[in-house]
C-alpha positions in Angstrom: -127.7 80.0 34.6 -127.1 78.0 37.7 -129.1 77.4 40.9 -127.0 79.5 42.7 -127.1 82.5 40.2 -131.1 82.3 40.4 -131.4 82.4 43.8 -133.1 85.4 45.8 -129.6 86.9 46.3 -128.2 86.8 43.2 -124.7 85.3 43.9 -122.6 85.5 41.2 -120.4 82.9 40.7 -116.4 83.8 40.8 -114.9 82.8 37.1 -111.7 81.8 39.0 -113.9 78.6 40.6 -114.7 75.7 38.7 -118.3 75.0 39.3 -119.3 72.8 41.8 -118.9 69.1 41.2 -122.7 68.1 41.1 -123.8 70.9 39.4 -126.2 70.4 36.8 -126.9 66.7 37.3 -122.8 66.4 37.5 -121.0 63.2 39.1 -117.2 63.9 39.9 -115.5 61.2 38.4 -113.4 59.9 41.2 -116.4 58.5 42.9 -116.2 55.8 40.0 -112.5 54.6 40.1 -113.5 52.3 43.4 -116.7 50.7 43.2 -116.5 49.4 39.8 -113.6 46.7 40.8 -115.8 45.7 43.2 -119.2 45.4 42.1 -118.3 44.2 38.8 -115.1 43.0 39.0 -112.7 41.4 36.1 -110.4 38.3 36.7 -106.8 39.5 37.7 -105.1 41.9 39.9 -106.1 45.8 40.7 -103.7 48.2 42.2 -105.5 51.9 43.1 -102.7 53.8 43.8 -103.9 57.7 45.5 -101.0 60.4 44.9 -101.7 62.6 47.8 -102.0 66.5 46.9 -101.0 65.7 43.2 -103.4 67.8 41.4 -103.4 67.4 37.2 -103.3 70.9 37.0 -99.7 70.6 38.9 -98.8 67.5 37.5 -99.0 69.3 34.1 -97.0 72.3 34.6 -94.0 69.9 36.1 -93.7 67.2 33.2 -90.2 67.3 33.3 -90.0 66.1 37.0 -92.2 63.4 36.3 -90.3 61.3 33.0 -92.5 58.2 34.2 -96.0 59.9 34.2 -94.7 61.7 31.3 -94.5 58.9 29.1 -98.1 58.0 30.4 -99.7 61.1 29.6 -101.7 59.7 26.4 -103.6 57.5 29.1 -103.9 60.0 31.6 -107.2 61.8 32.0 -108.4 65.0 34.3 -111.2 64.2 36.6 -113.1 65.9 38.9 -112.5 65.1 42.9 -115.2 66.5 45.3 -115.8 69.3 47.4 -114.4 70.4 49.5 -111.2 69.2 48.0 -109.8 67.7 51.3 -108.1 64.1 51.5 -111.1 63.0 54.1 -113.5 64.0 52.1 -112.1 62.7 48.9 -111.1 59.6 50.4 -114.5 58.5 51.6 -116.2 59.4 48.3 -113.3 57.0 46.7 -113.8 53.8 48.7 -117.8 54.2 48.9 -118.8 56.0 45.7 -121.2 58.5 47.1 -121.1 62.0 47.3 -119.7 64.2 51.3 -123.7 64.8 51.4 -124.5 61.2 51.5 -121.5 60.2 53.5 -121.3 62.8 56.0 -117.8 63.4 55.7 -117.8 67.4 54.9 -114.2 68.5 55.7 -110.5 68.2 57.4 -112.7 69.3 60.4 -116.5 68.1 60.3 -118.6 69.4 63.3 -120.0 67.2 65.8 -123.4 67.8 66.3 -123.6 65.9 70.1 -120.9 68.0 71.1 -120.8 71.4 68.6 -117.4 71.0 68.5 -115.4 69.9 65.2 -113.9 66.9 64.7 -110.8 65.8 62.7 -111.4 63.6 60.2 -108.4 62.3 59.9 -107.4 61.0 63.2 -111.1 61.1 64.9 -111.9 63.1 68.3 -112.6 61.0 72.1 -116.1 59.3 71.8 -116.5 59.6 67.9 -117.0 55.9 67.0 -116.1 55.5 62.8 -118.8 53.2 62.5 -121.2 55.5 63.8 -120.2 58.7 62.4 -120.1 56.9 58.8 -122.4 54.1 58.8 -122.8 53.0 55.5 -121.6 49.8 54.4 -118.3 50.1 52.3 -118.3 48.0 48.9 -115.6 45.9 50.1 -117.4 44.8 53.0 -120.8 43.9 50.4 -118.8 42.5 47.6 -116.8 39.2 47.7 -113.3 40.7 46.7 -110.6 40.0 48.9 -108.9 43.8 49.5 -105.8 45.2 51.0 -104.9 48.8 52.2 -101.0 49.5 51.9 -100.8 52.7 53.8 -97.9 54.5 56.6 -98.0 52.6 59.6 -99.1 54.9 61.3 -102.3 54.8 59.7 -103.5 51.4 60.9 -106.7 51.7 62.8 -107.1 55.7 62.3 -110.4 57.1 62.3 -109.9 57.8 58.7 -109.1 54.2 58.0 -111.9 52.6 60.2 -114.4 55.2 58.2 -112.9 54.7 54.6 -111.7 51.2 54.4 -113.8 49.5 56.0 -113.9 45.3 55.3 -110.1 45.9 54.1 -107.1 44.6 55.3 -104.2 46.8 56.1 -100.3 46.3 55.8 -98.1 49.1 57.0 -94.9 49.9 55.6 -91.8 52.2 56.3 -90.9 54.7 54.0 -88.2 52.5 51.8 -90.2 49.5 51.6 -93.4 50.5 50.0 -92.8 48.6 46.8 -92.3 45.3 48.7 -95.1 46.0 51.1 -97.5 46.2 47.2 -95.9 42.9 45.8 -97.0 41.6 49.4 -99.8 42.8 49.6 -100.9 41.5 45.6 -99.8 38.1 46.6 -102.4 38.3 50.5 -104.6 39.6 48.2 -104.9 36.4 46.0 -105.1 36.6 42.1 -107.9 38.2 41.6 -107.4 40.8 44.5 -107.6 44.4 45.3 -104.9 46.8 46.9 -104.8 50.1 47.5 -101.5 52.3 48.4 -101.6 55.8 49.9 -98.5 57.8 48.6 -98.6 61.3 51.0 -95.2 62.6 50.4 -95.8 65.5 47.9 -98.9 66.5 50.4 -96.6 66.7 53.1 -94.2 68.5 51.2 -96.6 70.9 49.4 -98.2 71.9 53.3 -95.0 72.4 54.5 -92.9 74.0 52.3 -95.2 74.9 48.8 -95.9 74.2 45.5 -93.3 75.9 44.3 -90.2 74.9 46.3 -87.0 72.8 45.7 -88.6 70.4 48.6 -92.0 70.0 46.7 -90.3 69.0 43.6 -88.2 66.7 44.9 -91.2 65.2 46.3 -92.8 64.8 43.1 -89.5 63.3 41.2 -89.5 61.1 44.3 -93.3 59.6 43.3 -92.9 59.5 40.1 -89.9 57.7 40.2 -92.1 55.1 43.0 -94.4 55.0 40.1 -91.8 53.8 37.7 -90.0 50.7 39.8 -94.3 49.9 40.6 -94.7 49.0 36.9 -91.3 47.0 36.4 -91.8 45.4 39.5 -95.3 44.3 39.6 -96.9 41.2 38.2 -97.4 40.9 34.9 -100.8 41.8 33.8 -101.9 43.9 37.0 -104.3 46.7 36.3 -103.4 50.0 37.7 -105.9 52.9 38.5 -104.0 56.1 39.9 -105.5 58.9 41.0 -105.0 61.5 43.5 -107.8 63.3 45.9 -107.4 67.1 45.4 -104.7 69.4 44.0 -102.7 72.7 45.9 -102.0 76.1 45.9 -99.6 78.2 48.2 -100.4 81.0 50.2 -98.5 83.4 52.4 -98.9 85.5 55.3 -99.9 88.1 52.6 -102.8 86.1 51.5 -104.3 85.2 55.0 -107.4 86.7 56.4 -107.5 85.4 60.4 -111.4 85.9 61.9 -109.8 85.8 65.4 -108.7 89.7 64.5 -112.2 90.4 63.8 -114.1 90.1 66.8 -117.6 92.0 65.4 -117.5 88.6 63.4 -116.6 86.0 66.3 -119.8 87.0 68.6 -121.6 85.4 65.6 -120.0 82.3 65.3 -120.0 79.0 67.3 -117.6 77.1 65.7 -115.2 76.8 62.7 -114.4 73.5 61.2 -113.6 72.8 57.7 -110.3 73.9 56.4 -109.1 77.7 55.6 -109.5 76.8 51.3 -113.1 75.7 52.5 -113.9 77.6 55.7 -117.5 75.8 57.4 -118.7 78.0 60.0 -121.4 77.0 62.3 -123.4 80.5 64.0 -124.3 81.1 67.4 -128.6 80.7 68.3 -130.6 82.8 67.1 -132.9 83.8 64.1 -130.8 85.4 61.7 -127.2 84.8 62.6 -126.1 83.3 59.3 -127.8 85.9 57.6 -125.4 88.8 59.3 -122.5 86.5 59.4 -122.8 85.7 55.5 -123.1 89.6 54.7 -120.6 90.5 57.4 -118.2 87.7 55.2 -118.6 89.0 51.7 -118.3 93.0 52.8 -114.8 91.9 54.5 -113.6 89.5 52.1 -114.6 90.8 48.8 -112.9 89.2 46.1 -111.1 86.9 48.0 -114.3 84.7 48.9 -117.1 83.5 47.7 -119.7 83.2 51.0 -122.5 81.1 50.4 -125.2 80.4 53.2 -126.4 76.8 53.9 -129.4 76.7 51.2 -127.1 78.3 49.0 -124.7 75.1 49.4 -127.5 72.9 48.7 -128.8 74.9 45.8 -125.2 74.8 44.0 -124.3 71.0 44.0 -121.6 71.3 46.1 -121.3 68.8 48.2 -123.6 66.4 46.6 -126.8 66.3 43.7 -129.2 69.5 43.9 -132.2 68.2 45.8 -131.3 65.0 46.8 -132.8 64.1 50.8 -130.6 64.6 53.0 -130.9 62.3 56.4 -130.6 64.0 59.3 -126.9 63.2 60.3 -125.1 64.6 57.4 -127.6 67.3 57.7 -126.9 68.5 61.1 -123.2 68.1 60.0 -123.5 71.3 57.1 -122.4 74.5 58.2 -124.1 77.3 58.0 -122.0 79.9 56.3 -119.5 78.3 53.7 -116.6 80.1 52.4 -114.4 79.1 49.6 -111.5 81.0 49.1 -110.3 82.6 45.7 -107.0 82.9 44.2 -104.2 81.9 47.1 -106.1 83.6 50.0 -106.1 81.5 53.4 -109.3 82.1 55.5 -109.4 80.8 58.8 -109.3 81.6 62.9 -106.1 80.8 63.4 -106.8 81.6 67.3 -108.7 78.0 67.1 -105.9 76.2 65.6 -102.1 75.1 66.1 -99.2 77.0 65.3 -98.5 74.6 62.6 -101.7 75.6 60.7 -100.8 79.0 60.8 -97.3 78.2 59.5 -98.4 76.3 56.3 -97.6 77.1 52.7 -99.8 74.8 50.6 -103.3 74.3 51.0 -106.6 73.3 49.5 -110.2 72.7 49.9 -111.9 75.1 47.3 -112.3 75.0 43.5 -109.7 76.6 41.7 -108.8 74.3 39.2 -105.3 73.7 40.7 -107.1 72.3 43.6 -110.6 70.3 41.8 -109.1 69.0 38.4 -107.0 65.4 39.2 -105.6 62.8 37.0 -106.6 59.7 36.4 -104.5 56.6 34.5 -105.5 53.7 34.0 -103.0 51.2 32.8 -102.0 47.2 32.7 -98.1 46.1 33.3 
């Protein structure tokens, strides 16, 4: 019986979620792909490469999009990612080897405690200084490896790149150049260097139009295909770790519950960050709040949540090992009511967000294991 299911309240875990990642003395397995090349590194050449949004659940059930993978499947393993199961979140965890609860980065929106307001964790928020709002020391910046992130231009400097890849160097590259912009980057790097490429097409794809669309699966064939000229292009003898940093699952209009029509629950609540797979919400003062909002949650949403209160989250392993200290700026960071949604429900208040979010198909952030399971391959060319 877990922590969760002996608590006061009794919680029942939903069968449909995969139990959180530190459960029971648990380490996901993606916080070890990283820190390994660096703290105990071999002679030669490592390329990580991240498939965005390419869960191994997914990856599975589309083998015959994927003839490249396909062929590498003996040497492909499925590994936990973190939670939630959010590129930011999975990202950091990657590059430093700790768990959201040591690192502080808890979702696509983490709240700001200096302000109460959430912050995006992928492009940062005025006044929020990276350094600051992740200061632990990267092991690229305490090892001796010389490392370079290949990544979309556009990513140069972000507040996602300043938190994550810290001590790296970056080189950007267009969309029909990325294998060039790796063989450059292996030869900066040196010999015995370290690179890193970001592939975020099929997450693009899969928000936009689904999991289960003609664009999506394009997408895929696209990667896989990238995959493909990588090995026969690469230098002989290069290792190759590739992973990805959470899976996907589509929704509808059907399947969305939206707080803003539920104003009996708003008057509680502060503010919402997180994501609407992995919904943090942060009450208003006063004793008692999260208690009414948490009860308020799981009479509304049934079985298409499972509402945990802050201890709870703690208790569970979610977001890092069951009783580990907690230093005060991750922990005025946690939420106080967590939901993670079931099946393909979308939880949010959409009156807090773009159109955009309303408006997207494919999303993630709980623990189905379309979303939690990734794979990981490690190979040599």
């Amino acid at each position: 019986m877990s922590a969760l299911e002996e608590s006061e309240d009794s919680t029942l875990w939903p069968a449909e979620l995969l139990a959180p990642p530190f459960a029971g003395g648990e380490r996901p397995a993606l916080l070890e792909v990283i820190p390994p090349l660096l703290t105990d590194p071999e002679p030669g050449r490592d390329l990580v490469v991240l498939l965005d949004g390419v869960g191994a659940e997914l990856l599975a059930a589309h083998r015959s999009l994927t003839p490249t993978l396909r062929r590498a499947e003996s040497q492909i393993s499925r590994v936990r990612t973190v939670s939630p199961a959010t590129t930011s979140s999975a990202m950091v965890s990657l590059h430093t080897g700790e768990a959201p609860l040591v690192h502080g980065v808890l979702g696509y929106l983490t709240r700001d405690p200096s302000t109460g307001r959430a912050v995006n964790q992928l492009t940062g928020g005025p006044g929020v200084d990276p350094e600051q709002w992740m200061p632990l020391s990267t092991p690229v910046e305490r090892g001796s490896r010389r490392a370079v992130q290949v990544a979309p231009a556009k990513h140069k400097g972000s507040h996602l790149s300043r938190v994550a890849f810290r001590g790296w160097e970056f080189l950007g590259h267009g969309r029909g150049d990325r294998v060039e912009a790796v063989r450059t980057a292996l030869h900066r790097a040196g010999p015995d260097g370290l690179v890193h490429l970001h592939v975020d097409d099929v997450d693009h794809a899969g928000h936009r139009h689904g999991v289960d669309s003609e664009q999506w699966r394009t997408a895929l064939a696209e990667v896989d295909s990238l995959v493909g000229t990588l090995l026969r292009r690469l230098p002989r003898g290069t290792r190759i770790h590739l992973t990805a940093d959470h899976g996907m699952v589509d929704t509808s209009p059907e399947h969305t519950t939206d707080l803003a029509e539920h104003p009996q629950l708003l008057r509680l609540i502060d503010e919402v960050a997180g994501e609407a797979r992995a919904l943090s919400l942060h009450t208003v003062p006063g004793e008692g709040a999260d208690e009414e909002l948490a009860d308020s949650l799981t009479r509304l949403l049934g079985d298409r949540a499972l509402v945990l209160r802050r201890s709870q989250v703690l208790e569970a392993g979610l977001l890092g090992p069951v009783g580990m200290p907690v230093v005060e700026r991750v922990a005025a960071r946690l939420p106080d009511v967590l939901v993670l949604s079931t099946g393909r429900w979308s939880i949010d208040d959409f009156s807090r967000r773009p159109e955009t979010a309303r408006r997207m198909i494919g999303v993630h952030g709980s623990l189905t294991p379309e979303e939690a399971w990734v794979p990981l391959l490690r190979t040599v060319v």
